[in-house]
GULOKE-241800 format. One record per residue: x, y, z negated of N, C-alpha, C, CB in turn; residue in one letter. Coordinates in steps of 0.1 Angstrom, whole numbers, plus 5000, padded with zeros to 4 digits. Glycine has a CB too. Layout:
REM GULOKE-241800
XYZXYZXYZXYZa;...
//
This chain:
REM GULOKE-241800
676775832481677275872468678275982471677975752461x;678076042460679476212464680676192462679376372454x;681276222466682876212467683876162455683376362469x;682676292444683176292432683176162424682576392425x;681676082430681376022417682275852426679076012411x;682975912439683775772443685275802436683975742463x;685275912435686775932430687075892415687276082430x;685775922404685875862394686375762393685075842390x;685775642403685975512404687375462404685275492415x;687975562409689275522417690475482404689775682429x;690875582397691975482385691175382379692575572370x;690175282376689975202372690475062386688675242367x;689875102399690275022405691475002412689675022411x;692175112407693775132413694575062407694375262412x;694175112392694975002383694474852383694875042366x;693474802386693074702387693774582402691674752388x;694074682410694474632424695974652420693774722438x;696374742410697974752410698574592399698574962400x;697674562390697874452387697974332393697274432381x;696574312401696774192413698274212415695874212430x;698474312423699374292439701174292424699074522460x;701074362415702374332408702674182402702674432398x;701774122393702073982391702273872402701073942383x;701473922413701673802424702973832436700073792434x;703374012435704673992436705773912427705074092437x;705373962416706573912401706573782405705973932381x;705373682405705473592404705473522419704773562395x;705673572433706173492443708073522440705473542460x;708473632435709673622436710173522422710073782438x;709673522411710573402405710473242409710273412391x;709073212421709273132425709873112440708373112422x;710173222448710473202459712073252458709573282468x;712773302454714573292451715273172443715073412441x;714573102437714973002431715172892439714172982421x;713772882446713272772457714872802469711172822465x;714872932470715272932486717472922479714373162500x;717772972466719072922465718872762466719672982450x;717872682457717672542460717672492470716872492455x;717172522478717172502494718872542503715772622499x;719472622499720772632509722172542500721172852512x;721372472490722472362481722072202492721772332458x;720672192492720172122499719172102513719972092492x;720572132523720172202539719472062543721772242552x;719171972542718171892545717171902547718071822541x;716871952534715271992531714472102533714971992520x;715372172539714972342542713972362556716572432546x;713772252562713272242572711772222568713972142580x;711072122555710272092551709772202541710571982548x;710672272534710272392521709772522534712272452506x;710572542540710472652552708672612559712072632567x;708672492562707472462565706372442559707572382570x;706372402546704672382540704872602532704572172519x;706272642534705272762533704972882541705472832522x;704972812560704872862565703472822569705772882570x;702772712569701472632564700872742553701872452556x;701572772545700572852538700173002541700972842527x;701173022549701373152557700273192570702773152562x;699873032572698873042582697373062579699072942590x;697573002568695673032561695273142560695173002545x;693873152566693373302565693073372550692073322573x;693473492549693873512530692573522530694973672522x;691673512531690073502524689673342524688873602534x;690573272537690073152532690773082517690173052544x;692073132520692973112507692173152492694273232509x;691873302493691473302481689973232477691573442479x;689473192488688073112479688172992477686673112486x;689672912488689872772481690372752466690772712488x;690572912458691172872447690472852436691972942445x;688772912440687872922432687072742428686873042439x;687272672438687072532431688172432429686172452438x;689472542431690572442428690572452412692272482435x;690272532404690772602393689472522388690972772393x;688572542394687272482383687372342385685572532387x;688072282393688272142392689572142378688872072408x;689972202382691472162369690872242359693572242374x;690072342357689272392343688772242338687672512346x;687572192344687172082338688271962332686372022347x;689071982338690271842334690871902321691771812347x;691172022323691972062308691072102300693072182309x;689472122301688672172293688472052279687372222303x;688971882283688871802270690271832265688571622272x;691371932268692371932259691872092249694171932270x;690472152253690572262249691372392254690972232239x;691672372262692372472274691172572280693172362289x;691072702282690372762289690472822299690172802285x;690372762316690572852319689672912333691872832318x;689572992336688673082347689273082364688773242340x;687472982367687673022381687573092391687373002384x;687373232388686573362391687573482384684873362383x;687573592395688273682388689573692389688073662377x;690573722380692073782379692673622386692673822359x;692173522380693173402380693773312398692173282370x;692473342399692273252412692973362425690373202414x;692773492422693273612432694573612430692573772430x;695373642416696573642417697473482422696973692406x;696773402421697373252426697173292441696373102419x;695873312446696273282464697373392468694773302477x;697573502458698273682469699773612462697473942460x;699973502451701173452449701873392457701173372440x;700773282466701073172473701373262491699673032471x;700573352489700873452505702173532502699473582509x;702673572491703673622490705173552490703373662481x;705073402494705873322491707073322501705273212489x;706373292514707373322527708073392529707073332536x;707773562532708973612537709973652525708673722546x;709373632508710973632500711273512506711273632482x;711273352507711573262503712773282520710273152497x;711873282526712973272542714373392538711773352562x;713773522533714573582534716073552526713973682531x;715573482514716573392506717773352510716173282501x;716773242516717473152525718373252536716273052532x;718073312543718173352552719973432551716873432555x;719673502537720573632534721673522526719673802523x;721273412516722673312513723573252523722273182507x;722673172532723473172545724173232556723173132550x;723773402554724373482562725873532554723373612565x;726173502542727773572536728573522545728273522518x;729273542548730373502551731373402548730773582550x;731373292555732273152548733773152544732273012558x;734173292548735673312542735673412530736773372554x;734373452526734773512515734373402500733973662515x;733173302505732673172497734473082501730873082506x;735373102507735972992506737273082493736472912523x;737073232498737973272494738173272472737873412503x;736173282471736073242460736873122453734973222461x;736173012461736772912455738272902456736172802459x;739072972461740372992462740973062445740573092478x;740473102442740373172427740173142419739973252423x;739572972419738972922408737672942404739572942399x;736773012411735273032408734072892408734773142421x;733572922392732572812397731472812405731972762388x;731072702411729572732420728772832416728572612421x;728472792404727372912395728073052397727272882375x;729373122397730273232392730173222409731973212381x;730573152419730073232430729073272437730473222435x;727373182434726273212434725973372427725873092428x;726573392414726373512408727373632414726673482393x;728473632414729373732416729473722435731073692406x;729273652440729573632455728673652465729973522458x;727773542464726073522472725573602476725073472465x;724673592461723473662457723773802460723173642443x;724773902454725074042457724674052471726574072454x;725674012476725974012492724874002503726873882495x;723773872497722673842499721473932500722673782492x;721773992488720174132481719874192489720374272471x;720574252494719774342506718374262514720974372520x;719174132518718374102528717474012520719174052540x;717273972509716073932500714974052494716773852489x;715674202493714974272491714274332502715574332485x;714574312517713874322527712274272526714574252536x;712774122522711673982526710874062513712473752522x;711274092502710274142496709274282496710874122487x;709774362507709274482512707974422519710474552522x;708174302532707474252538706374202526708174172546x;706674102516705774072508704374152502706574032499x;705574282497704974382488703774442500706374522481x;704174462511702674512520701674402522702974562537x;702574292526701074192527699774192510701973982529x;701074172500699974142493699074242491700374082484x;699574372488698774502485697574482496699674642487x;697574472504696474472520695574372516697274412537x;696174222512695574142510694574152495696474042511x;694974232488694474192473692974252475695374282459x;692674332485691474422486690674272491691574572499x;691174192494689774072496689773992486689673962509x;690274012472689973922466688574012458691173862460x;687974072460686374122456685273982454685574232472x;685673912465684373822463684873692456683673782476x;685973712455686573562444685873662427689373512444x;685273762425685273822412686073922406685273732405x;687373922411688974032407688374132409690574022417x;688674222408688274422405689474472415688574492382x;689374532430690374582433689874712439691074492442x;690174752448690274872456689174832468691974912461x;689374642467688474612473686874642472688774532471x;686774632462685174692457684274772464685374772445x;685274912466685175022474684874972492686675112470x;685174892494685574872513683874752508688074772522x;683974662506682774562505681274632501683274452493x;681374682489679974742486679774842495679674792471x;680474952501680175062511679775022523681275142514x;680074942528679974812539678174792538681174642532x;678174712529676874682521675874802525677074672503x;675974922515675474982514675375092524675575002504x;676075062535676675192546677075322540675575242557x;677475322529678275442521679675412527678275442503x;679975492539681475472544682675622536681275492565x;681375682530682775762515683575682507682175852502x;682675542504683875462498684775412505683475352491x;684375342517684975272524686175332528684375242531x;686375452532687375572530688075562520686875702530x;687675622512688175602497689075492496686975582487x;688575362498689375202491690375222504688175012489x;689875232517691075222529692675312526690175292545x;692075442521693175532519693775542510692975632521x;693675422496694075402482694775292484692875392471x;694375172490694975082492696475082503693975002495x;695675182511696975242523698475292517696275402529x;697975382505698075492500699375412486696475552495x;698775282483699175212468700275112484697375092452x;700275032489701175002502701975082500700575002515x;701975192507703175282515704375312506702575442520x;703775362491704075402478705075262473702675432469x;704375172473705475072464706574982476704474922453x;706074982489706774952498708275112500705474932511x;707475192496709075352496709975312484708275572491x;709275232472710175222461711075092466709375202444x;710474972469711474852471712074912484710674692473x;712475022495713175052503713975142497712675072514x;713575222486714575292475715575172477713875332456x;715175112460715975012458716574942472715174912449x;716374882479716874832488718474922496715574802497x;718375042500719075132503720075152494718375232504x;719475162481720575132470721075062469720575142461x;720874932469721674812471722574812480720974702473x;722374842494723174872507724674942503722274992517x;723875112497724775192497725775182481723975332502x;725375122474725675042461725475172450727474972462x;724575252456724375402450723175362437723475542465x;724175402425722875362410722175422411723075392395x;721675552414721375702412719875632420722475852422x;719875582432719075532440718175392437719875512451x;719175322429718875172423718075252409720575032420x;718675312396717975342391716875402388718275342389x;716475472402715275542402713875472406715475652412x;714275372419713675312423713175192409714275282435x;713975152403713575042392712875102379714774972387x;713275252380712675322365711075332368713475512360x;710675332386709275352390709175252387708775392402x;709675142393709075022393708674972378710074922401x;709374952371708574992352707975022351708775082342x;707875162352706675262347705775202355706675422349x;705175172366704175132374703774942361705075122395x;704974872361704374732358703974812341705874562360x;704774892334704074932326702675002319704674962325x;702375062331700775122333700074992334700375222348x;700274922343699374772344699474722331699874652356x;700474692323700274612314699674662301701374562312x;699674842301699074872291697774852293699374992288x;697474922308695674922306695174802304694774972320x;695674662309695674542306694974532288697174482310x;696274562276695774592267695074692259696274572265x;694674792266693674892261692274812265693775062269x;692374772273691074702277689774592269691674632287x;692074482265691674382257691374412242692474282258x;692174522235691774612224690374672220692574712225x;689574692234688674812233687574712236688774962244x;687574612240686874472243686474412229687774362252x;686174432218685974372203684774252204685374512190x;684074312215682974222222682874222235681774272218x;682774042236683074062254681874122262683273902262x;681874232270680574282276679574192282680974372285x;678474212284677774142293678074152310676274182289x;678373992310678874072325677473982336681174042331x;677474112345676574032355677074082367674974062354x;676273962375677073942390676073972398677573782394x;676674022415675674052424676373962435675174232426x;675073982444676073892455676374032465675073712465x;676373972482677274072486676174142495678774032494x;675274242492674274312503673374362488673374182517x;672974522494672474602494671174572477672074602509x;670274492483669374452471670174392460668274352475x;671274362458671974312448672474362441672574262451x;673174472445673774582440672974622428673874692449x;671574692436670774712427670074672419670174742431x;669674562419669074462413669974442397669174332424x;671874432403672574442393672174542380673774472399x;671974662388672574832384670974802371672375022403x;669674802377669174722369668874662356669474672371x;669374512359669974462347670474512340670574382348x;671674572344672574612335672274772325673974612344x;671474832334670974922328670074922313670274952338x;669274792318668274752309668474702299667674692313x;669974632300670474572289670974652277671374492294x;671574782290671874882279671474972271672374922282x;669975002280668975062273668274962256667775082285x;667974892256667674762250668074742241667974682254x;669474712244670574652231671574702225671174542235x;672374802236673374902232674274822237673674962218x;674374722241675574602246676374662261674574412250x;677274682260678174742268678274602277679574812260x;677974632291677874532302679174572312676374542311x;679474482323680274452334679874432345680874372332x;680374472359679674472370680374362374679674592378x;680274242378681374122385680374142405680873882372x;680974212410680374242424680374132437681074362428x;679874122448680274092461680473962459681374162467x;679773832454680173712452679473672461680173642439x;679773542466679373412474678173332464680773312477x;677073302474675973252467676573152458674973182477x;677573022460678072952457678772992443678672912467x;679973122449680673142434679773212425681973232434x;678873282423677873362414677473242409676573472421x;676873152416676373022408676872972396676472932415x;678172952406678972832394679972922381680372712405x;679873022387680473112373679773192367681673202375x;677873132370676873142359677073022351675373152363x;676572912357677072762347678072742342676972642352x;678772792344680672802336680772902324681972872349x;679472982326679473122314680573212316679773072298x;681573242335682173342332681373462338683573332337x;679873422343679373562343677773512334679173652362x;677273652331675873612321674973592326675373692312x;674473642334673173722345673373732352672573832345x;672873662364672473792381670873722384674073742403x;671173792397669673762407669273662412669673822418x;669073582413668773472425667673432430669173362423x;667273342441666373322446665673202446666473362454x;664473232442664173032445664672942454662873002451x;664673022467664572922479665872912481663672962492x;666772982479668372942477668772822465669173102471x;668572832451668672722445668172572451668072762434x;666872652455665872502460666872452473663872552468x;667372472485667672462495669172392495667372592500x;669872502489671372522487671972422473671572692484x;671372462464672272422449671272272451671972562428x;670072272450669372152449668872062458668572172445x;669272122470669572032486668271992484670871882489x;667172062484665971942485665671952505664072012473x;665571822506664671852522663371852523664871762533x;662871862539661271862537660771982540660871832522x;659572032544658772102536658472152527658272082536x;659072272519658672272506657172322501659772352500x;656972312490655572362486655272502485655272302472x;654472502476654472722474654872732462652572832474x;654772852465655972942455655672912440655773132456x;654572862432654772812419654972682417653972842412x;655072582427655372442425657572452432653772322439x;657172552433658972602440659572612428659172772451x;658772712426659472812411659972732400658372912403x;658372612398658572512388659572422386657872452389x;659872332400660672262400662172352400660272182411x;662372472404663872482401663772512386664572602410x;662672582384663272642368663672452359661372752357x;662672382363663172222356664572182358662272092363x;664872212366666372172375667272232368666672222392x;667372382366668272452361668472402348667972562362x;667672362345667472352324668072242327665572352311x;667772132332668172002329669371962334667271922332x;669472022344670971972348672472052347670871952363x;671572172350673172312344672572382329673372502361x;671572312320671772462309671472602313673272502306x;671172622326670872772326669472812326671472832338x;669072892321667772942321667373052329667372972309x;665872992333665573102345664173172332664773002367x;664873312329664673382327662873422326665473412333x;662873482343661873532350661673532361661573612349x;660773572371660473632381660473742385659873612382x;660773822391660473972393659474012399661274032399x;658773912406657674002409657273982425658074152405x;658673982433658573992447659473872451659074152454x;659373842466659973692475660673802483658673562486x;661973782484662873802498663473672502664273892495x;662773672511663073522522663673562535661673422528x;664273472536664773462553663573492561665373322558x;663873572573662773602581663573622596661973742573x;662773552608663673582617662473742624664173422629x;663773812629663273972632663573962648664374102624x;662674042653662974112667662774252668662274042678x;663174302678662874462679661574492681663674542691x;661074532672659074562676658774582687658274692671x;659374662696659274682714659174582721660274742721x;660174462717660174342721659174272722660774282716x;658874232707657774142703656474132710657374182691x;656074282711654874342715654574342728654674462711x;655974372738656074322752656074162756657174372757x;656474102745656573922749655673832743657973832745x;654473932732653873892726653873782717653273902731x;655373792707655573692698655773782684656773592703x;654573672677654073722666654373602656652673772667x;654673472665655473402653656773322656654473302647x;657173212649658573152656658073062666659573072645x;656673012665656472912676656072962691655472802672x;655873072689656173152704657373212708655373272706x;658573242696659673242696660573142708659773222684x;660373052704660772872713660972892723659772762715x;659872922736660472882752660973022752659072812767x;661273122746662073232750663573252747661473342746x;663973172732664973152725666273122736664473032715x;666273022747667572952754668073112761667072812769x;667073222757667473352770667773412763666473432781x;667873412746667973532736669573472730666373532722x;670073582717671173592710670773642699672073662714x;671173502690670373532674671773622664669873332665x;671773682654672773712646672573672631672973852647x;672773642627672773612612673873642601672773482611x;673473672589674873702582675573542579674673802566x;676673562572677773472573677273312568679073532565x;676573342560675673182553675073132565673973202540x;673973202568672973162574672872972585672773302582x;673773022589673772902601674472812594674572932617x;674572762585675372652579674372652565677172672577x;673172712566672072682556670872602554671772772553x;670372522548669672442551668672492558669372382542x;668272582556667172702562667172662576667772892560x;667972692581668372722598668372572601670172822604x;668972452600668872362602667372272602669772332595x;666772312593665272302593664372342603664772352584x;664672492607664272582619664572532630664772712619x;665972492639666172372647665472282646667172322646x;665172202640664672062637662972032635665272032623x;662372122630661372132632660572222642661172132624x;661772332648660672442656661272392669660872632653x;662472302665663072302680663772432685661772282691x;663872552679664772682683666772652689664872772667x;666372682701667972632708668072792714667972462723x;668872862709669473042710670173012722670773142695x;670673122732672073102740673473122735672073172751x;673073192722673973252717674173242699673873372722x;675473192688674873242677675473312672674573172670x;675273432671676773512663676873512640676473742671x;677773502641677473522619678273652620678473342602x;678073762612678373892613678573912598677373992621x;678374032591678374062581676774132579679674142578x;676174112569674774102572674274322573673773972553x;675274382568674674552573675174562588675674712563x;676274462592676474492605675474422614677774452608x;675174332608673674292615672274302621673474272613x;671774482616670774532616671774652630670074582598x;672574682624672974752636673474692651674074832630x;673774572647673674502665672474522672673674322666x;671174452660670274442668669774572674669374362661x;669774692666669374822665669974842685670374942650x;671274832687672074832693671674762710672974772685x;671074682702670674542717671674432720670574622736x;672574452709674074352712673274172709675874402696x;672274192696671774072698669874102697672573952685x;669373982704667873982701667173932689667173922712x;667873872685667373852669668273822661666473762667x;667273872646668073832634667773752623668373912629x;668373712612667773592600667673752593669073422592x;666873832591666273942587665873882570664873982599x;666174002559665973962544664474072547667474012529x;663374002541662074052543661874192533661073932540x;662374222526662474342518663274452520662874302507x;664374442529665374492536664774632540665774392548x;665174762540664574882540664674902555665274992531x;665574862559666374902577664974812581668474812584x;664174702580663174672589662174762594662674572585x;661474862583660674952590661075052591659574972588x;662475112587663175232598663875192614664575302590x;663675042615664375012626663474952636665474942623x;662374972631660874952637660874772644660575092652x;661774742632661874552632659874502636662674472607x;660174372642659074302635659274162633657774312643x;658474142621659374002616658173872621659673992594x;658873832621657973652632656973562617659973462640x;656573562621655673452610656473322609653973402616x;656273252599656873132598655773012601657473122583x;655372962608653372952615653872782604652572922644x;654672722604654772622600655772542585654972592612x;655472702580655972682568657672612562654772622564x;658472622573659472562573660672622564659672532585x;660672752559661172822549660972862536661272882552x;661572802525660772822514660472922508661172762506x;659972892495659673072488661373102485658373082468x;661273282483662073332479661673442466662673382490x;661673352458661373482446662173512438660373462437x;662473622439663873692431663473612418664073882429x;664973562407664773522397665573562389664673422398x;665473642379666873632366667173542359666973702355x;668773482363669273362359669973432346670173262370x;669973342334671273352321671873232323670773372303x;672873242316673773122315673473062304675173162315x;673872952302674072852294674072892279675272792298x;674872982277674973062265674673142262675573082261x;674273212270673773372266672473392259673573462279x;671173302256670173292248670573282233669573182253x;671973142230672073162215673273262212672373032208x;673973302222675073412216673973582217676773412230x;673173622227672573702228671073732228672973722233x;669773652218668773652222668073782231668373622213x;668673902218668174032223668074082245669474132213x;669173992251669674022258668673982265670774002259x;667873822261667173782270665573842270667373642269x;665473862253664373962257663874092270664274022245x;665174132264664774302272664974232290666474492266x;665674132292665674102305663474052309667173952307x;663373932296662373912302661274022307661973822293x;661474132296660674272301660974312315661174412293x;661474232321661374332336660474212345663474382345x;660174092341659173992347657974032351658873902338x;657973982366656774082370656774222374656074092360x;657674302376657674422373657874532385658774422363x;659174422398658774462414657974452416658974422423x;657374472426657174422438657474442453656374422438x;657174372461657874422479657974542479656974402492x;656974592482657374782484658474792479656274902477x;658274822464658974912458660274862457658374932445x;660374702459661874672466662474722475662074582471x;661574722487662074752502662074922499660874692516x;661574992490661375152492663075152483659575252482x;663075102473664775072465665875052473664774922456x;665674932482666574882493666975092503665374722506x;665375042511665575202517666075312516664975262518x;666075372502666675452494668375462494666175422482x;668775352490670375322495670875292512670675182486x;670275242514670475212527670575332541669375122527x;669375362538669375482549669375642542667775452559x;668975692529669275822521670475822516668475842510x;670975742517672475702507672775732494673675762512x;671575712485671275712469672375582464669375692465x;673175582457673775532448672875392444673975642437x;673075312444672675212438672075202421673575152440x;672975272414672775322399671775362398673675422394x;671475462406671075622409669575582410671775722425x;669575472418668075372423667775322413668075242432x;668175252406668575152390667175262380670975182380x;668275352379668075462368666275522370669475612371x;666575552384664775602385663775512383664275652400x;664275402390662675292388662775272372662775112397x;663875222362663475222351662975312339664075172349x;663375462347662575582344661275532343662775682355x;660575472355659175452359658175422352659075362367x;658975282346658375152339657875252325659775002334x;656775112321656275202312656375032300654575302317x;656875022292657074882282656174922273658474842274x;655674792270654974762256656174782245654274602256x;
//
């Protein structure tokens, strides 16, 4: 994609990522100065408050932010019989974990800078008749600032750094840019989000060392400059916040993709189609986890995405076994979905992207394996790669179990960095997506499945629960695209982005150029 059309991008996601990272500052500091004066009243406990949020300090901020996505949908359901609404996906769950990572170094610093005043100027207070409160306010705290506005310097970089991963909880950041480029090997974005997010860091970290300096040097000139930015900055967020919700009269259709290449597109798509169609102004919700796309289809906070048979079947519906073929597959999920979540499967598209395990064609042809059961007595000498699902999917556990496959090695990668190991020779095989454009530029060859132990994968358009009686129109023009892939023209779609570096949109736009509707 050109430069230009990433720079567009960029104030929507700037302001988007400048929201994250300011409420979950705002709101670790009204919870972390409060906590840490409460804490130097009661030196007992400071050992225990210092500790569960240095426990929280240790979680990895991506594991953080996806534990919040079923904490929230557990407490959605509980408050959903009081009529409460609220969302597990998105703004909510990102600013709660970059809150809870922001908590430590104000809260130590608190602590840190109350206990550092000096005990003859606290005694000298009370020598004057000052109350606790009057020397907390006039004595402490002053004295203190500096070194709480430190802890919050530290904060203000973590969270800005951090907010770029909340992409796959659903939130809109700068993140967007680094994940889908990734995906798509468009490293102009990836540039782009690295040197914005760099860029939005350095910038609000120079204003809280303004202010901080001013506090030192007790210089207004310095304090009020730094705070008149700091405004105007929470003030931009809060407007676009309401231009948004103003210009929103109708909530858009929003659809979700998960995190790789065919998704994207698949989105671009949909959403295209919807808009051709209906005039209904749509939403991109990007980079989700099989898991979260799911459940914030049956929850109705997204409308549409992609999915696959053999994922529902496998994953959401844990069936074991053998499964059947692809229309006794198809059947039973589409029954499942209706009956148990409300959601409707739509359609079909036309084509199966299944798991497929790959080797380098040179390989194959020299060891003469052409399926996985010649795969087997070579496997203990090889190094499999998979993207991050894979080995904790029923898929692969089936493949063990029935093929017997024991690797020497298993690596989980990010699934574009995956085609380039193997390319590489770093590993000898991969859980390869059979539509995937990089298999015949990378002169892959994919193994047969001789014993049918992988189910079908037939792309499916899922709607939610509601989107039939709030939007029939929507589901029509979707059902028009049933049938309408197929492999090739997937894998030529995939290719196109992948190795030409065509826009995803850009892919969208031509194939439904193509189509010809009744």
């Amino acid at each position: 994609m050109p430069m230009a059309d990433e720079l567009a991008l960029l104030p929507g996601y700037a302001i988007a990522h400048l929201q994250l990272s300011l409420m979950a500052i705002g709101l670790g500091v009204a919870i972390s100065v409060p906590t840490g004066i409460w804490v130097t009243r009661n030196a007992r406990l400071e050992p225990a408050v210092l500790g569960a949020a240095s426990v929280l300090q240790t979680i990895p901020s991506l594991a953080l932010l996806a534990l919040m996505v079923p904490l929230l949908a557990g407490l959605a359901g509980l408050l959903s019989g009081l009529g409460v609404e609220l969302r597990s996906i998105g703004f909510l769950p990102a600013v709660a974990a970059l809150t809870l990572y922001s908590v430590l170094p104000i809260l130590r610093n608190t602590v840190t800078g109350i206990a550092g005043v000096d005990a003859a100027l606290i005694e000298a207070a009370r020598g004057v008749g000052m109350t606790d409160r009057q020397r907390l306010l006039r004595v402490e705290l002053p004295l203190a600032l500096p070194v709480i506005v430190a802890g919050l310097r530290t904060a203000t970089v973590w969270v800005v750094g951090t907010a770029t991963l909340a992409t796959p909880v659903g939130a809109t950041s700068l993140g967007n840019y680094i994940f889908s480029g990734l995906q798509t090997r468009n490293f102009t974005a990836v540039l782009v989000g690295s040197i914005a997010s760099a860029g939005l860091a350095i910038g609000l970290d120079a204003l809280v060392r303004t202010l901080e300096r001013g506090l030192v040097e007790r210089s207004r000139v310095r304090i009020g400059l730094a705070a008149g930015f700091l405004a105007l900055l929470c003030a931009l967020a809060l407007g676009a916040q309401l231009v948004r919700v103003a210009s929103s009269a109708q909530r858009p259709i929003a659809i979700g993709a998960k995190t790789f290449t065919e998704q994207y597109i698949l989105a671009e798509i949909l959403a295209q189609q919807v808009s051709r169609w209906t005039g209904l102004e749509t939403r991109a919700v990007q980079s989700l986890g099989s898991t979260v796309v799911f459940d914030a289809l049956r929850s109705g906070e997204i409308d549409v995405y992609v999915d696959y048979s053999g994922t529902i079947y496998a994953t959401i519906m844990k069936r074991e076994g053998l499964p059947g073929d692809r229309a006794r597959v198809l059947e039973e999920v589409r029954q499942y979905l209706a009956d148990e979540h409300g959601v409707l499967l739509v359609g079909a598209l036309g084509f199966e992207n299944t798991y497929a395990l790959a080797m380098r064609g040179r390989d194959a042809r020299e060891r003469r394996v052409g399926d996985i059961s010649g795969l087997v007595p070579l496997a203990p000498g090889l190094e499999i790669g998979g993207d991050y699902e894979f080995f904790v999917r029923a898929e692969w556990q089936a493949l063990e179990s029935v093929y017997g496959l024991r690797f020497r090695a298993q690596r989980a990668m990010d699934s574009a960095l995956m085609y380039q190991a193997i390319a590489a020779g770093e590993v000898d095989v991969i859980s390869a997506y059979s539509t995937d454009g990089r298999i015949a530029s990378l002169g892959l060859a994919l193994l047969r499945d001789d014993r049918g132990v992988v189910p079908p994968y037939d792309a499916i358009v899922l709607a939610s629960p509601g989107l039939a009686r709030r939007h029939p129109e929507v589901v029509e023009a979707l059902e028009a695209l049933a049938g309408r892939i197929d492999e090739p023209t997937m894998q030529q779609m995939n290719g196109a982005v992948d190795e030409h570096g065509l826009a995803p949109a850009e892919v969208a736009r031509r194939f439904l150029e193509g189509l010809r509707f009744r």
